[in-house]
mmCIF file as gemmi writes it, N, C-alpha and C atoms, coordinates in Angstrom:
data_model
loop_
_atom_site.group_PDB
_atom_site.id
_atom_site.type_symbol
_atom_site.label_atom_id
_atom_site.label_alt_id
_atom_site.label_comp_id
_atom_site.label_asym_id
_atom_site.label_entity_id
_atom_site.label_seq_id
_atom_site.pdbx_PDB_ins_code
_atom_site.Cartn_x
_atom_site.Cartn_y
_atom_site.Cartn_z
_atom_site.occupancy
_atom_site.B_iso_or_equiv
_atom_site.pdbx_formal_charge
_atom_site.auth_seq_id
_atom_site.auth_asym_id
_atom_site.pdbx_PDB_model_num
ATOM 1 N N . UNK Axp A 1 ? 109.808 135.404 102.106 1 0 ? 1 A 1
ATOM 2 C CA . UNK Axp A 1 ? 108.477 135.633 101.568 1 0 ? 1 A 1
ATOM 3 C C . UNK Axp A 1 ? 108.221 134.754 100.356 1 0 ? 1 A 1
ATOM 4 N N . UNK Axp A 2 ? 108.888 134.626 99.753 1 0 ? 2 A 1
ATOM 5 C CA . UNK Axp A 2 ? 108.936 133.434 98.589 1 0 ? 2 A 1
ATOM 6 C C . UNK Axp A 2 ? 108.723 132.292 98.961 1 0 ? 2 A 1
ATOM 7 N N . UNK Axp A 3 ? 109.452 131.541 99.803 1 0 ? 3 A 1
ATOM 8 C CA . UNK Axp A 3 ? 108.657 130.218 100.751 1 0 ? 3 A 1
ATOM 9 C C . UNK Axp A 3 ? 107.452 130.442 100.938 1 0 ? 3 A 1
ATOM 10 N N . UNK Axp A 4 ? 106.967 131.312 100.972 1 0 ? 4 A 1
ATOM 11 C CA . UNK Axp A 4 ? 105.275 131.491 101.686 1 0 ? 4 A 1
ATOM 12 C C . UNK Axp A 4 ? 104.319 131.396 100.123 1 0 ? 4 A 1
ATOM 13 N N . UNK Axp A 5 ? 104.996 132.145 99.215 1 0 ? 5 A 1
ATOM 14 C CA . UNK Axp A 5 ? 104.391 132.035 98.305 1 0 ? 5 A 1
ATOM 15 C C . UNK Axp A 5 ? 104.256 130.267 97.859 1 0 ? 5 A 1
ATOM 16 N N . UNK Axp A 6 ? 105.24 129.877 97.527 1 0 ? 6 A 1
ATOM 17 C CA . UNK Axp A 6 ? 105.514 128.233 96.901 1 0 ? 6 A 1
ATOM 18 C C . UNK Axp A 6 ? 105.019 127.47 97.749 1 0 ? 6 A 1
ATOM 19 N N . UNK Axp A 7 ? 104.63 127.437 99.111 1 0 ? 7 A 1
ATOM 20 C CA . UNK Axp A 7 ? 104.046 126.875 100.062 1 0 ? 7 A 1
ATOM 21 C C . UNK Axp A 7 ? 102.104 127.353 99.404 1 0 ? 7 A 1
ATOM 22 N N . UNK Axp A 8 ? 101.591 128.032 99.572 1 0 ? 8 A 1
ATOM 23 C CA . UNK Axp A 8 ? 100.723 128.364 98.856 1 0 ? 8 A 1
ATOM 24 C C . UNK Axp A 8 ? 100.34 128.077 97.37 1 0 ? 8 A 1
ATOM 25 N N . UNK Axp A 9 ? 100.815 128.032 96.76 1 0 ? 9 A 1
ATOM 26 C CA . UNK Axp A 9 ? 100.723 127.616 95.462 1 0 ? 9 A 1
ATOM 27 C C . UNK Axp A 9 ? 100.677 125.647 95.326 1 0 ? 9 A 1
ATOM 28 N N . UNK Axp A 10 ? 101.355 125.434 96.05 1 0 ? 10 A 1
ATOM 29 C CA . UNK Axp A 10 ? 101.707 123.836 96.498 1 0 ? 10 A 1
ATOM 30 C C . UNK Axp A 10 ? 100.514 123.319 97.003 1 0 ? 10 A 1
ATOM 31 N N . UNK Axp A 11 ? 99.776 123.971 98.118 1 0 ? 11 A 1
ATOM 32 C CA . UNK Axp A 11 ? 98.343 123.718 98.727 1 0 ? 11 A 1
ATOM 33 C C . UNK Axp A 11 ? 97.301 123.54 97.996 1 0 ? 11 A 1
ATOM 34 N N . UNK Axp A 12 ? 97.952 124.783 96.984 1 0 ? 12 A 1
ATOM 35 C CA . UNK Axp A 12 ? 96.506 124.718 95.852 1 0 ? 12 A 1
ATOM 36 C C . UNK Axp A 12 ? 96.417 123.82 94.808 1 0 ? 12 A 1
ATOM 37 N N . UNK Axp A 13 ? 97.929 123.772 94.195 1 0 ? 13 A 1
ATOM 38 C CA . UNK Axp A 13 ? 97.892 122.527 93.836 1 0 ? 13 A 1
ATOM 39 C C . UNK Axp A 13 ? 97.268 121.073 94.136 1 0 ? 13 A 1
ATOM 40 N N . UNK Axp A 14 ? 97.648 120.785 95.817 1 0 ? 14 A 1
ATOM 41 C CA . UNK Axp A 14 ? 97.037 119.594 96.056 1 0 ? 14 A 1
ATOM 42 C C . UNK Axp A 14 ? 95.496 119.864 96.828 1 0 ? 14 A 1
ATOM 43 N N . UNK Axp A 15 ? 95.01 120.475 96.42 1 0 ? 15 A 1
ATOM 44 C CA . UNK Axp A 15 ? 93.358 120.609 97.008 1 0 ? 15 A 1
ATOM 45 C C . UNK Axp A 15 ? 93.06 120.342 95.381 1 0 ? 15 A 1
ATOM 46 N N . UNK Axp A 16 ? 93.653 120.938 94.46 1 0 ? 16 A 1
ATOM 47 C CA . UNK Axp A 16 ? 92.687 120.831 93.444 1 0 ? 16 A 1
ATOM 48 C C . UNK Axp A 16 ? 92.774 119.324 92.583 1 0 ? 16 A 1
ATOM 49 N N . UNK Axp A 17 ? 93.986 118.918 92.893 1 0 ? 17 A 1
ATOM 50 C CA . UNK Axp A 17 ? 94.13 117.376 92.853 1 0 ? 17 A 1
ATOM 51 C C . UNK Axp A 17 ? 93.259 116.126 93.599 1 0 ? 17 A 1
ATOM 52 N N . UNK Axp A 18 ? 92.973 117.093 95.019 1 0 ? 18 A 1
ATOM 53 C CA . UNK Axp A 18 ? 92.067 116.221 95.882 1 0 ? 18 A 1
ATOM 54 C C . UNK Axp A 18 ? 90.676 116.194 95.07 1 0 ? 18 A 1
ATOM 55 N N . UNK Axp A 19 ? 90.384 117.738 94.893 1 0 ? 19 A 1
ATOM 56 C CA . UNK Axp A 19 ? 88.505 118.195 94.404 1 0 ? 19 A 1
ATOM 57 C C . UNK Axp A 19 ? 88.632 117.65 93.094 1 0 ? 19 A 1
ATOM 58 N N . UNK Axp A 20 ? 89.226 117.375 91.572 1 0 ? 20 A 1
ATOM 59 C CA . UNK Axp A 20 ? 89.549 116.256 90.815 1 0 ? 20 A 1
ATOM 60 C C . UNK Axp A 20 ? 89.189 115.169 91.015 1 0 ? 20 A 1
ATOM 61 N N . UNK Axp A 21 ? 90.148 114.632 92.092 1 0 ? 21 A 1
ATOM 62 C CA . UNK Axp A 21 ? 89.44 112.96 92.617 1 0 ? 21 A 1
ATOM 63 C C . UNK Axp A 21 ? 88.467 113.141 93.005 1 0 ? 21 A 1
ATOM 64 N N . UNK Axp A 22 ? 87.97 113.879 93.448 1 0 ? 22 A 1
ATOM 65 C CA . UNK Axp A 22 ? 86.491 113.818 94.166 1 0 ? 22 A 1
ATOM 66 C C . UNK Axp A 22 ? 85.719 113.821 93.111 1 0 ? 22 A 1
ATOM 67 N N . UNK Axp A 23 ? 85.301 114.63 91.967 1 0 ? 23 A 1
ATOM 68 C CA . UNK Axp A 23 ? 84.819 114.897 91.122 1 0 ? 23 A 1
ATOM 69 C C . UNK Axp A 23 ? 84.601 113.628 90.184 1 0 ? 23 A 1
ATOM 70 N N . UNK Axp A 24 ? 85.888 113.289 90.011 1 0 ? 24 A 1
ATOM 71 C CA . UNK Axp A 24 ? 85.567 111.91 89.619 1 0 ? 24 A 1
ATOM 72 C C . UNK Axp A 24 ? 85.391 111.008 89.765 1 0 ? 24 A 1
ATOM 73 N N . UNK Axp A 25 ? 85.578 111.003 91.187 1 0 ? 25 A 1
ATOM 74 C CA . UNK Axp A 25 ? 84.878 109.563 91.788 1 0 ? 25 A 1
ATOM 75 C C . UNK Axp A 25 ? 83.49 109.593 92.5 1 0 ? 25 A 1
ATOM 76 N N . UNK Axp A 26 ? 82.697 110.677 91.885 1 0 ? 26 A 1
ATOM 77 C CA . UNK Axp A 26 ? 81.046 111.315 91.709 1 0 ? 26 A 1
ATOM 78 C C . UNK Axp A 26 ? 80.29 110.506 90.763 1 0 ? 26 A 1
ATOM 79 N N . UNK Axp A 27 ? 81.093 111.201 89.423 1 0 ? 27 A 1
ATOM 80 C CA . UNK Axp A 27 ? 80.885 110.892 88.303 1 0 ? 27 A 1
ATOM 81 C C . UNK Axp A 27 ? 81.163 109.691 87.382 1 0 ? 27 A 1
ATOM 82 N N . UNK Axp A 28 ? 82.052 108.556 87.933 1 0 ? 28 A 1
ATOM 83 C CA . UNK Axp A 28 ? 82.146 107.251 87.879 1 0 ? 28 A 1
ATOM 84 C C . UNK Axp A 28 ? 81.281 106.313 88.92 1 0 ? 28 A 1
ATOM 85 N N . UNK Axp A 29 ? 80.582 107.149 89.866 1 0 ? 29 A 1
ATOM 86 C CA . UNK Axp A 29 ? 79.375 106.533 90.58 1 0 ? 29 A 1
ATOM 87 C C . UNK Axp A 29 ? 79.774 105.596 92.077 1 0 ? 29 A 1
ATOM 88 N N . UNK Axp A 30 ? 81.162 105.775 92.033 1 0 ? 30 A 1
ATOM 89 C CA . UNK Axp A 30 ? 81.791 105.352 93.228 1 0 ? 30 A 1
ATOM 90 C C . UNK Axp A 30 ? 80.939 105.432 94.567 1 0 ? 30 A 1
ATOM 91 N N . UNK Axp A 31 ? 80.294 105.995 94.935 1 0 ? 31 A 1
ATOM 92 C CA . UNK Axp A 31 ? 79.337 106.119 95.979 1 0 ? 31 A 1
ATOM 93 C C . UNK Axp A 31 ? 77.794 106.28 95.65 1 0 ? 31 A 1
ATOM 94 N N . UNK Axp A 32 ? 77.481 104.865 94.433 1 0 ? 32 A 1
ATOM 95 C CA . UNK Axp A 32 ? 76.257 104.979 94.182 1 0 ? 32 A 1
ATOM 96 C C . UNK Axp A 32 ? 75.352 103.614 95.59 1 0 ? 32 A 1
ATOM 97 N N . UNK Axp A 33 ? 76.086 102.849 95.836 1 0 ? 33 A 1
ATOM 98 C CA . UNK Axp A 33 ? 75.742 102.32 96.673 1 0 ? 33 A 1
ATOM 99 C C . UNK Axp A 33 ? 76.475 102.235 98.151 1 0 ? 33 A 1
ATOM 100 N N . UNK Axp A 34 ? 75.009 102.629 99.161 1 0 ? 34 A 1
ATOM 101 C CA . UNK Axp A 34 ? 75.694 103.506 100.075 1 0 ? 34 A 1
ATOM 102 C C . UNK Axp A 34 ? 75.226 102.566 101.076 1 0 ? 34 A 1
ATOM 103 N N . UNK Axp A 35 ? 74.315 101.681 101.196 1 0 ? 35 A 1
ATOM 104 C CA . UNK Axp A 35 ? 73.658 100.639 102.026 1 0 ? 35 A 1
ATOM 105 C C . UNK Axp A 35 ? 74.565 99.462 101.987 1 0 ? 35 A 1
ATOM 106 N N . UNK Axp A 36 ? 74.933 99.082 101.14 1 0 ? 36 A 1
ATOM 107 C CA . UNK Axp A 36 ? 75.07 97.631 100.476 1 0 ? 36 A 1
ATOM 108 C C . UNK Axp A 36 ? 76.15 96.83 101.351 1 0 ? 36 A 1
ATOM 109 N N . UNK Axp A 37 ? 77.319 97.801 101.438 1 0 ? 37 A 1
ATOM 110 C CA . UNK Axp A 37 ? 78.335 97.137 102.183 1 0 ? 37 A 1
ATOM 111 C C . UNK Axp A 37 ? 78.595 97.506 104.023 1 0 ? 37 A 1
ATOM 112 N N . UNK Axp A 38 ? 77.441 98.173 104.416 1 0 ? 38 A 1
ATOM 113 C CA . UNK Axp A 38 ? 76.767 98.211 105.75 1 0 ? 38 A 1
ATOM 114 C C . UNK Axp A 38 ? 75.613 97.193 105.919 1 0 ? 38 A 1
ATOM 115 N N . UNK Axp A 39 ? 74.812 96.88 105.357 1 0 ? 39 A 1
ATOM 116 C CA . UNK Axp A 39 ? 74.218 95.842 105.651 1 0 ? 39 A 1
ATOM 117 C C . UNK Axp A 39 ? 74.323 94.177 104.729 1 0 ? 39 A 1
ATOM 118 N N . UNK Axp A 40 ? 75.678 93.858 104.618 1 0 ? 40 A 1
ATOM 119 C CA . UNK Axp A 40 ? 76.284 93.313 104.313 1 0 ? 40 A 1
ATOM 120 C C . UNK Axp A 40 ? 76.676 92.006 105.019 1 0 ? 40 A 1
ATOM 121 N N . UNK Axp A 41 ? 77.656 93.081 106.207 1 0 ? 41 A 1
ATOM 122 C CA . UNK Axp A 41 ? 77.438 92.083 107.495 1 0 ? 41 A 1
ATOM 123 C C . UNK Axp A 41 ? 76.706 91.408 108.197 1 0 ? 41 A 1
ATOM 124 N N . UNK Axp A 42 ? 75.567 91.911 108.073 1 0 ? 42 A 1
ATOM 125 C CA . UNK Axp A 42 ? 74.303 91.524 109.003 1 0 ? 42 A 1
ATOM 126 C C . UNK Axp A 42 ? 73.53 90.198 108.691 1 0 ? 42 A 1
ATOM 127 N N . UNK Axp A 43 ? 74.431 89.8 107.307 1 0 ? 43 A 1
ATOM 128 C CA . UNK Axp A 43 ? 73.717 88.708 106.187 1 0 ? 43 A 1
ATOM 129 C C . UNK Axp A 43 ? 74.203 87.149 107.087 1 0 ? 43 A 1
ATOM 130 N N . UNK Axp A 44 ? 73.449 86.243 107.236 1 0 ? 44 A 1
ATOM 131 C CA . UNK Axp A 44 ? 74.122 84.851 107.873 1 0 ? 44 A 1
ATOM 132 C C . UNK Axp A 44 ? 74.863 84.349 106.474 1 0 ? 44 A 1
ATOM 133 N N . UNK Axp A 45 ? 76.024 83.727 107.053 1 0 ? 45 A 1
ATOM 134 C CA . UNK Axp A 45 ? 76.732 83.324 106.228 1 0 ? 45 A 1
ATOM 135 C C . UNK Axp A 45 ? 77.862 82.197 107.126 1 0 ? 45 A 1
ATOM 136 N N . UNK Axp A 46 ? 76.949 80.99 106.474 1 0 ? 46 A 1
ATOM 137 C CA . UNK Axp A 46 ? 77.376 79.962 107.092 1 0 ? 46 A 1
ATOM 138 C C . UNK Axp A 46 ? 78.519 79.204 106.679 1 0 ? 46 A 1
ATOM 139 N N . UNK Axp A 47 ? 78.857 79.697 105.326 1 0 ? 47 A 1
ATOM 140 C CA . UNK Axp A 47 ? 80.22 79.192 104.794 1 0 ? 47 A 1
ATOM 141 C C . UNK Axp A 47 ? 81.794 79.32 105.668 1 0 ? 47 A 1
ATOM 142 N N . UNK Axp A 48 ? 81.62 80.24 106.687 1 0 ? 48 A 1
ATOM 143 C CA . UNK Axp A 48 ? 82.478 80.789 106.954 1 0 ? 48 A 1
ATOM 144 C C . UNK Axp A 48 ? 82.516 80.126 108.722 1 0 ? 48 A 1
ATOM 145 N N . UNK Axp A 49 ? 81.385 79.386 109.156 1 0 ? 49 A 1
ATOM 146 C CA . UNK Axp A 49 ? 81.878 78.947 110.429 1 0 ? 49 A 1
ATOM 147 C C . UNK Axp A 49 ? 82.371 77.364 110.49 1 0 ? 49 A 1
ATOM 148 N N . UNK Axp A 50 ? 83.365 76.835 111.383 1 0 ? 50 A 1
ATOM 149 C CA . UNK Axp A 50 ? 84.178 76.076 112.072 1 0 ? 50 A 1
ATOM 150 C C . UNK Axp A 50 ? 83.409 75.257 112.857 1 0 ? 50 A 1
ATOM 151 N N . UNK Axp A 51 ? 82.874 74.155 112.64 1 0 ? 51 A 1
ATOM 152 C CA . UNK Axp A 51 ? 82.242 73.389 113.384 1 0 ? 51 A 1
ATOM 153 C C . UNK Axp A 51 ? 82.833 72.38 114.497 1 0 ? 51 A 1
ATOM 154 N N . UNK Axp A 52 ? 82.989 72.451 115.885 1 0 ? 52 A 1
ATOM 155 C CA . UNK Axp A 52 ? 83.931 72.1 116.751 1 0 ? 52 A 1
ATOM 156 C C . UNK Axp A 52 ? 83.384 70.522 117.193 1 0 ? 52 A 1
ATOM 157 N N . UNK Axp A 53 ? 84.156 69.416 116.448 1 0 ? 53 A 1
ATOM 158 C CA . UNK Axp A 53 ? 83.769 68.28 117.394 1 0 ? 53 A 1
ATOM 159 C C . UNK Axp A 53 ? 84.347 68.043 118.482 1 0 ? 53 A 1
């Protein structure tokens, strides 16, 4: 029964480590731009092609 407990306590530990990071990576704005690197790709970008003679 003690395993069950420390197993539990351990979980909670790392959820509240997870909801932390989350929290702060809110509040440092980490997901203020949500478009930018989805339509990103879509941009021509000619630097990047291989011209075949």
């Amino acid at each position: 029964m003690s395993a069950l407990y420390l197993l539990v306590a351990a979980s909670i530990a790392v959820a509240g480590t997870f909801l932390a990071a989350f929290i702060w990576s809110v509040r440092s704005n980490q997901f203020e731009d949500q478009k930018g690197a989805s339509m990103r790709m879509l941009y021509d970008n000619d630097t990047n092609r291989v011209s075949k003679s």
